[in-house]
N, C-alpha and C positions, 0 to 999 in steps of 0.2 A: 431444550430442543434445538438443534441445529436449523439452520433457517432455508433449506436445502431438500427435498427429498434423492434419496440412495437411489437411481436408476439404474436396472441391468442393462437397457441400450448403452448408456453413457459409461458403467461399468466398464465393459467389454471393451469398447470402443477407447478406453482411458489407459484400459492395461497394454493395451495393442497399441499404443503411443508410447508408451512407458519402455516397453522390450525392446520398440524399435530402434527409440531413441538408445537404451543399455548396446543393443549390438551395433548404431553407427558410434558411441565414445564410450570404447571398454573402459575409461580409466574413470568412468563416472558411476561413483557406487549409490547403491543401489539407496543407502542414507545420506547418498549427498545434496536428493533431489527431494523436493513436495511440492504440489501440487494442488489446487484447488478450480474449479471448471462450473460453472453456470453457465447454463443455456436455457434462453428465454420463448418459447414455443409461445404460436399466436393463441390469442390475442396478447400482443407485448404489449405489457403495463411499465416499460421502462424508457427512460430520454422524453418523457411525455410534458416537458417543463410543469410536473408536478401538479399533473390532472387531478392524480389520486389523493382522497385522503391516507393517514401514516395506517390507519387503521386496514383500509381495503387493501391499501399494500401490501403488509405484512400477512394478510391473509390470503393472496393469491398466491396460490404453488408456486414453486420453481425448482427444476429438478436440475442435479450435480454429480458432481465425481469429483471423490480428492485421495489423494495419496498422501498421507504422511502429514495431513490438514491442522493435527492438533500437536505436531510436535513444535516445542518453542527452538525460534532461530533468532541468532542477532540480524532487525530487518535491515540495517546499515540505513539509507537514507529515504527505504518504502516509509519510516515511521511518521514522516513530514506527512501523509495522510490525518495522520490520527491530531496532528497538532493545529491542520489547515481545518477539521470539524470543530475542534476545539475551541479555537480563536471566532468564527464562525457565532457558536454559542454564545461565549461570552458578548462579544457584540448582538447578538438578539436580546440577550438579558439585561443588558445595559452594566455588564461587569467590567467592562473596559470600552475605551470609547476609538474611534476610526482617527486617523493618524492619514495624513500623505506620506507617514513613515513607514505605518504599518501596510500598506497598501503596496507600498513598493516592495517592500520587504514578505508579505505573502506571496506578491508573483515570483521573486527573484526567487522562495524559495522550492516554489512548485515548478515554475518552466527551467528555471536554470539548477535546480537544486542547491543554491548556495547555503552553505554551513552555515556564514556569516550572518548570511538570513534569519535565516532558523533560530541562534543565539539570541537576537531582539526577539522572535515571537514566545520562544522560552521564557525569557527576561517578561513579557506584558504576560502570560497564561498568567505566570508562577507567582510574578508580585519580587525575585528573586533576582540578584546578578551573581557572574562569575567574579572571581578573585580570590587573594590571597586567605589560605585556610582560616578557621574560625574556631573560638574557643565554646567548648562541649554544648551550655545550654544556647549561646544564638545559632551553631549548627544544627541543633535538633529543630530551632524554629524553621531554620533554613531549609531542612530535609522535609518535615512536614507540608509547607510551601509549595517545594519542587514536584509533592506528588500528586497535587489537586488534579492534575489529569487522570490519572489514575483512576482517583474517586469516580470524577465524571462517567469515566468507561466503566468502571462496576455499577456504577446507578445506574446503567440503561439495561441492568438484570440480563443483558445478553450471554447465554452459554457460552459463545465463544470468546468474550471477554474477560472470563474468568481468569487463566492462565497469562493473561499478558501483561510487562511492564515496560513504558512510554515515559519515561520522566527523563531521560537525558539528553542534551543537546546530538549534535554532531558533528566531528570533530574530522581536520584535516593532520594537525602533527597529532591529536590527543587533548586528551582532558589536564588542567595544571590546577594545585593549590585545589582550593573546596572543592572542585568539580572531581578532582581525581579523590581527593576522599571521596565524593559521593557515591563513584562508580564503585570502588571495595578494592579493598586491596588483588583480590584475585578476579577482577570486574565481573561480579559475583551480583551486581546490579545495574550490568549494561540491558537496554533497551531489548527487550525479547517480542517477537510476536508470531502466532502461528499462522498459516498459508488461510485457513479457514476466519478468521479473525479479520483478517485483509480485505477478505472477499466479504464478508460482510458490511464492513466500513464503506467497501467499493459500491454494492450493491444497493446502500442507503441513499447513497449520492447521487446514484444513477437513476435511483427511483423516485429522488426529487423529498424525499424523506428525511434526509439529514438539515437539519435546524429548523428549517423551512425552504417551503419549495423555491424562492427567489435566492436564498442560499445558497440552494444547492446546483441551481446554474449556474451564479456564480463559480460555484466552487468547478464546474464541471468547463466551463471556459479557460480556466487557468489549467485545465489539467488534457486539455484536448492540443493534438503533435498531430503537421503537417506531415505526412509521409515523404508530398511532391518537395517541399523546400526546404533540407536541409540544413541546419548551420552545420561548416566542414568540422569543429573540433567533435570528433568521433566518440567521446568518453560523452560529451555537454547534452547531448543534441535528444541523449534518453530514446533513441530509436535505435542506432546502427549497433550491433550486435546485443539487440532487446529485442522481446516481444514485436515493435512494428516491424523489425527487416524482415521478417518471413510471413508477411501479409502483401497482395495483387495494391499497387498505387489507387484503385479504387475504393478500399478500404476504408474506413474512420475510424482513427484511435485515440482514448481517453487514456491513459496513464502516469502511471509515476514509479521510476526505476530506483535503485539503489545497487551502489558498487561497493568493494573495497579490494583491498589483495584477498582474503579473505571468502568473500561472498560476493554474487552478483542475481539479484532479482528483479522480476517485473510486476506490476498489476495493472490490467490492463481491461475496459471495456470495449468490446470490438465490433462491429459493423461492417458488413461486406453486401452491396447488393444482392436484392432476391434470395438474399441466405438468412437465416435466426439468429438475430443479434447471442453476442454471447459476452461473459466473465471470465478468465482467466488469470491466476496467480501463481507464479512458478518463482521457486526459490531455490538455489543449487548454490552448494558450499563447496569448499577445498581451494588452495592455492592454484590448480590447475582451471578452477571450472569458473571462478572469476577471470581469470585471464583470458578463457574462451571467447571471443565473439559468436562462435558459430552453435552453441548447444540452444540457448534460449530461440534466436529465431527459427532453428533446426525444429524443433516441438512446436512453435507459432505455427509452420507450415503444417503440421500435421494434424493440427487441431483445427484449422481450416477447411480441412481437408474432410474430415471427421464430420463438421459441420455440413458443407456442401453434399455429404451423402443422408443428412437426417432427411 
């Protein structure tokens, strides 16, 4: 089961976003976009610093819209989600223990999305480091290792975690020596995940659900971007030509972006006065549509917008 119900309002409302978005950037096909959309109607059971038990949670509706939800795309640097519940985990389970290393190194890699980051919390999930290639049986221990995430995301028997793989770092020139074995000769097991996958991850967090509710504050402080204060580097800042640029300065946003030449996505929980909090996940491919700044905040507005008429 999907964690979502199918809504005709939100339907309707999703594809008249979709078209309009097609006819302002013709050169945005039609598979280069997905989609995923929660909206949280009162009484909202989400931001609640983890009033609810996981159970009442998961059991309270919430209805959605996704376009293109379960197709896998490389998330480029969205998948720092999946590693910051991860790490998370292990720290409640006492599988690895708190670091003033790891601490820096989870904010560095959530607010500023540093690679370099990411590499040590890879290196503490996995038990694993990078370096030079390895001979057949310590690589297979080594592979086996690197996918305990993996595991973790299939044991929480989520549908939408089925289809996805989270095991690779990520990288600024690329992957060298074991890592670039790791990924496959035709990176045939670079990092995939789908727009509905996202938003589930997203919606656990929000809902105070993932590890535990003090958790998931946490995690959700790390992941919460001033709209008002800037930092000027324009790629860094995971707002200007994302998800927040086409939200009112009165806004509140939780997210986590991801760029390359390649792709450029957001995920994002959103809050607008006297309007229905909401979820959104937009993922848009092609060499033209990462370079864009203006398609992602382009749909932010219109989904806003969308809102303010429920």
């Amino acid at each position: 089961m999907i964690f979502f119900n199918k809504d005709e309002q939100l339907e309707n409302l999703g594809l008249g976003i979709l078209d309009t978005t097609w006819a302002a950037f013709p050169t945005l096909a039609r598979n280069q976009i997905a989609l995923t959309w929660v909206v949280y109607d009162p009484p909202v059971r989400v931001n609640t610093g983890g009033a609810l038990t996981p159970n009442a949670f998961w059991d309270h509706p919430v209805r959605g819209f996704t376009y293109r939800g379960v197709e896998r795309i490389y998330p480029a640097s969205v998948v720092k989600l999946f590693y910051l519940v991860a790490v998370n985990e292990w720290l409640e389970k006492g599988m690895t223990n708190t670091s003033k290393e790891l601490e820096r190194a989870l904010r560095d890699m959530i607010v500023d999305s540093s690679n370099d980051a990411t590499s040590l919390v890879v290196d503490i999930l996995s038990g694993t480091t990078s370096g030079p290639e390895l001979p057949t049986g310590p690589f297979e221990t080594w592979k086996y290792q690197r996918n305990i995430v993996n595991r973790y995301y299939q044991s929480l028997s989520w549908q939408e975690m089925e289809t996805i793989n989270v095991c690779q770092k990520t990288w600024g020139d690329g992957p060298y020596g074991r890592e670039r074995a790791f990924v496959g000769e035709l990176l045939e097991n670079r990092n995939m995940v789908t727009t509905n996958a996202i938003a589930r991850l997203l919606h656990s967090i929000v809902g105070g659900v993932a590890v535990s509710s003090g958790r998931s504050q946490a995690m959700m402080a790390l992941l919460k971007r001033n709209l008002n204060d800037l930092p000027t580097e324009t790629e860094e800042n995971q707002v200007t030509g994302f998800l927040g640029s086409g939200l009112t300065e009165n806004a509140q946003i939780w997210s986590k972006a991801g760029w390359t030449s390649q792709v450029r996505h957001d995920a994002a929980y959103i809050e607008i006065p006297e309007q229905r909090p909401y979820l959104l996940v937009v993922f848009t491919e092609g060499k033209a549509q990462a370079k864009s700044q203006a398609i992602l905040p382009f749909v932010s507005k219109l989904v806003a917008d969308a809102i303010a008429s429920l």
